[in-house]
N, C-alpha and C positions, 0 to 999 in steps of 0.2 A: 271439775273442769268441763268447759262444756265443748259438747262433741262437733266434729269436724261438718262445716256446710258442706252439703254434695250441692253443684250445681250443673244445670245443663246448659248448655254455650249454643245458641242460636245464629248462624249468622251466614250469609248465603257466598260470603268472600272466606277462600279459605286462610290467607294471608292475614288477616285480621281475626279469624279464631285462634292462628298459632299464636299472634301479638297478647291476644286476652290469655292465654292458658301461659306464655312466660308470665307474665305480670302474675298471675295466681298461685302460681307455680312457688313463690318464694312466700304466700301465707299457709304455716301450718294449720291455719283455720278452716282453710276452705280448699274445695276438692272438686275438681273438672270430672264429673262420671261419664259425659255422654258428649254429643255433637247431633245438631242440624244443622242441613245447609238450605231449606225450605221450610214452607208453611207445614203441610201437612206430614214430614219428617219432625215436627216439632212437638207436634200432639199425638203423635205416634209413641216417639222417644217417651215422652214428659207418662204415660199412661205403662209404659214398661220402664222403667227407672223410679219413677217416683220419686223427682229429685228435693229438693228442701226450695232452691230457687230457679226457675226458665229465667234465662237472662236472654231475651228477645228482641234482634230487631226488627223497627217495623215495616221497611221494602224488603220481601223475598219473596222466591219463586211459590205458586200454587196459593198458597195460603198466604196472604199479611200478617205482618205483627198482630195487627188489630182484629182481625177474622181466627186466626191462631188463638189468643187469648179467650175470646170468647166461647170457641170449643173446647178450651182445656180446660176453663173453668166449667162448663154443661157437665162436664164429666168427674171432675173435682174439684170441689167449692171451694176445699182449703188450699188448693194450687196456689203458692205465692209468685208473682210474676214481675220482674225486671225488667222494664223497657231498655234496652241501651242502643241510640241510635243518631246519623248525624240533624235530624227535622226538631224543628223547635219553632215550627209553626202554632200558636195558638190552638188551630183546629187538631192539627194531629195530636198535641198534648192533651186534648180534651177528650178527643174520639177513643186514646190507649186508656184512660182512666174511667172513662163512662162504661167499657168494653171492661173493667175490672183489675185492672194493673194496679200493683202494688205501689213500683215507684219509676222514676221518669228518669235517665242519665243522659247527659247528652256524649258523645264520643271523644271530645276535646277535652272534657272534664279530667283533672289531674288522675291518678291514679289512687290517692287516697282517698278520692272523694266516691269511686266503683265499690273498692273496698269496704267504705261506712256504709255504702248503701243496700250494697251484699246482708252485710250484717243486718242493718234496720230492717230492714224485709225480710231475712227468712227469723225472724222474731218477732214478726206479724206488727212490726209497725207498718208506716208508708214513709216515702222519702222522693222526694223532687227537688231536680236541681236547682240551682239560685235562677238560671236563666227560663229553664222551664215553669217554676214557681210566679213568675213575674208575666208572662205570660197568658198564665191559668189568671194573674189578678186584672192584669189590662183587660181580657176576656170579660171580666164582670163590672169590672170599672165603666166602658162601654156601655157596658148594658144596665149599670143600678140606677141611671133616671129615670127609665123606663119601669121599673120593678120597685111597689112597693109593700112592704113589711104587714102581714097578716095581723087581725087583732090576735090569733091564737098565739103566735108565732111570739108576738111582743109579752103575751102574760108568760109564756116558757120563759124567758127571757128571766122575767121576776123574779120564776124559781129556782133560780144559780146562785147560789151563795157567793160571796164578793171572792174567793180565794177562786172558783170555778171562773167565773165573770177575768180576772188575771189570766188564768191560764190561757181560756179562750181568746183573749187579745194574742197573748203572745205567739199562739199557733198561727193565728190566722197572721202574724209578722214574717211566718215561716220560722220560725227555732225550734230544734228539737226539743224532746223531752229533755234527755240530759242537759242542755243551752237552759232550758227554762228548771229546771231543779237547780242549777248552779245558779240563776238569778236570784230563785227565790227562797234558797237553802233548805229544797226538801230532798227527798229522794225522788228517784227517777221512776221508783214504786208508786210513792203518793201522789207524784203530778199525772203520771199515768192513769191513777184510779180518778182524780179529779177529770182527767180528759174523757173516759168512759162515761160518767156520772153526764156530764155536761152536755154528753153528744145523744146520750140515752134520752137528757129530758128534753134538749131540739129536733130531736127526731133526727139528727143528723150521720151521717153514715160514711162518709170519708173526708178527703181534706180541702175537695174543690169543694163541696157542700158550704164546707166550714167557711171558709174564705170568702164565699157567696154573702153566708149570713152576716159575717159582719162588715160588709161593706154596706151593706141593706140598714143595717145600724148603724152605723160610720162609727165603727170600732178601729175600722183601720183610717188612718192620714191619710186622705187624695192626692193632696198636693203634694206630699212629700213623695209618694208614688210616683204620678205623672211624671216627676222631675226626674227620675229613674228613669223608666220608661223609654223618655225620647231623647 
């Protein structure tokens, strides 16, 4: 059985931490240890606690979400970190994940969707919202006539096996592991190791990386995008 997530609850409104810790409150999974209601309360906390997930938002006092993360990570690599906040600006989703965030929630987001993403992240996945995800891709969408595809970058390319070459579309669609192990009836093991292997040989190192490269390839639909989008 696996053991209970501790988390620490970031959030500079105390009325909205009590809201997050009912809501937690009824999963045996997971475990409120700590409270900030600031930046620098939060890497303090996160350095005495040593929780499994900071679930941080990104306006508070002293320290930002974004300046926050980047010190808790300075001081622990393996910090897994949870954005959960109401901005779902482009820049700010970009600025929390460049700065090292695990994964992105917006606050309207249902409650089972906090929950998965709880999960996904202190299990060293990553996980962004549907709204924040689409964001991350407008962001590069924008930007891929501008940017073109390395000859190095295109022979890595080569060296993806056609099952790695699937996976990578389908991440770069946004589906999890599990969403894509049910597509393609493997385990959530195997498509994982396929995703390691494939980000190992692009040199690629998180999930807006990923999402960059293959718009760069046009692995992802534009159009069908755009029509989202607007």
């Amino acid at each position: 059985m696996r053991e209970t997530v501790r988390v620490l609850l970031c959030d500079d409104h105390t009325l909205f931490r009590e809201g997050i810790k009912a809501i937690l409150k009824d999963e045996h999974s997971i475990e409120v240890v700590g409270e900030a209601d600031n930046g620098r309360a939060a890497v303090a906390k996160t350095q005495e606690l040593h929780p499994d997930v900071v679930l941080l938002d990104v306006a508070m006092p002293d320290f930002s979400g974004v300046e926050a993360t980047r010190r808790i990570l300075k001081t622990d690599k393996k910090a897994k970190i949870l954005i959960l906040t109401m901005y779902e600006e482009e820049e700010v989703v970009n600025r929390c994940l460049h700065a090292g965030a695990a994964g992105y929630v917006l606050k309207d987001a249902p409650r089972s969707h906090l929950i998965h993403a709880i999960d996904v992240v202190s299990r060293g996945g990553q996980y962004l919202s549907s709204r924040a995800l689409k964001k991350v891709v407008k962001h590069y969408v924008e930007g891929a006539p501008n940017v073109k595809v390395a000859p190095s970058a295109a022979s890595s390319y080569e060296r993806l096996s056609d099952r790695e070459r699937e996976v990578l579309k389908l991440l770069a669609d946004g589906l999890t592991l599990k969403d894509i192990a049910a597509r393609l009836l493997l385990s959530v093991k195997t498509v994982d190791a396929h995703k390691t292997n494939l980000m190992r040989k692009l040199d690629l190192h998180d999930r807006s990386e990923l999402i960059k490269y293959a718009i760069q390839r046009k692995l992802i639909r534009l159009p069908s995008i755009d029509s989202e989008l607007n």
